[in-house]
C-alpha positions as CSV (number, residue, x, y, z in Angstrom):
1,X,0.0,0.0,0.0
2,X,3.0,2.3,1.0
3,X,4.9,1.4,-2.2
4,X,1.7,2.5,-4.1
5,X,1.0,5.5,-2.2
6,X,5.2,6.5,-3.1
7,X,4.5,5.6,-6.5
8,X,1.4,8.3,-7.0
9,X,3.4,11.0,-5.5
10,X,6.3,10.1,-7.1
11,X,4.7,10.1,-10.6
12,X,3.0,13.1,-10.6
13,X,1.6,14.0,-13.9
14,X,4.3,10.8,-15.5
15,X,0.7,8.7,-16.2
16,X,2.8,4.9,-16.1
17,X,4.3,5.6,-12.7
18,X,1.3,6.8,-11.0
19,X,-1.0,4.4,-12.4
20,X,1.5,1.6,-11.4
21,X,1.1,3.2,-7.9
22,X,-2.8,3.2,-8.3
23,X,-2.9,-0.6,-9.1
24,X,-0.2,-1.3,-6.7
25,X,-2.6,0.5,-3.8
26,X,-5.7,-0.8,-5.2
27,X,-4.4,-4.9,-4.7
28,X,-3.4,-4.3,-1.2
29,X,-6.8,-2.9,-0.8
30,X,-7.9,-6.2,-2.2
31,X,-6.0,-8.5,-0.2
32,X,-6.6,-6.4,2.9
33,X,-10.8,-7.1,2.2
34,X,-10.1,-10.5,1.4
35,X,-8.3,-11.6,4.6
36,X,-11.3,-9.8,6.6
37,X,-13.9,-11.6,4.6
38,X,-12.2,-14.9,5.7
39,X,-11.6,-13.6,9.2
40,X,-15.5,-12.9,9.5
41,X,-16.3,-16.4,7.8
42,X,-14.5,-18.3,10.4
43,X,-16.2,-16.5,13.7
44,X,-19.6,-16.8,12.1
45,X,-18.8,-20.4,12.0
46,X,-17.5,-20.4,15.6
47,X,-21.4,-18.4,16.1
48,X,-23.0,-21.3,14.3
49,X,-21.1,-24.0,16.3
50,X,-21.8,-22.4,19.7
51,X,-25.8,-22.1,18.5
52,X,-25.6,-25.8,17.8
53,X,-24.0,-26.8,20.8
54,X,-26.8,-24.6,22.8
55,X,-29.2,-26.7,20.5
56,X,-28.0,-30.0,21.8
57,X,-27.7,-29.1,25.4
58,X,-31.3,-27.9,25.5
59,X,-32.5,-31.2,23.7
60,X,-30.9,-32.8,26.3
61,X,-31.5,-30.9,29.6
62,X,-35.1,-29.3,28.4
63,X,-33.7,-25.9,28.8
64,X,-30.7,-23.6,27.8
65,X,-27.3,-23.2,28.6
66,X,-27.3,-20.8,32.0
67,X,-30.7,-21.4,32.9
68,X,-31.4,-22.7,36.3
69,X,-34.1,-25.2,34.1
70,X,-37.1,-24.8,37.0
């Protein structure tokens, strides 16, 4: 992203330089957004296991986790 940012400044009104500095910026972006959307896939997972397990203890026990179940 750095390198990119460099690049723009650097190249001014030279269109090759900046424009590798725009594409440079613009594929960190990228990989920046795809690492988050894989970050947030795995905890809603961890949400969806943790439901699940809450599921099965209440099929079990006839009431939910942290209940007193009177």
């Amino acid at each position: 992203m750095i390198a990119g940012i460099v690049l723009v400044a650097v190249g001014g009104d030279k269109g090759a330089v900046a424009g590798a500095g725009v594409v440079i910026a613009g594929i960190a972006v990228m990989v920046w957004m795809l690492g988050w959307l894989f970050r947030m896939s795995l905890s809603s997972n961890r949400d969806r296991d943790r439901e699940e397990e809450a599921r099965q203890y209440f099929t079990e026990h006839g009431h939910w986790p942290g209940e007193d179940g009177q």
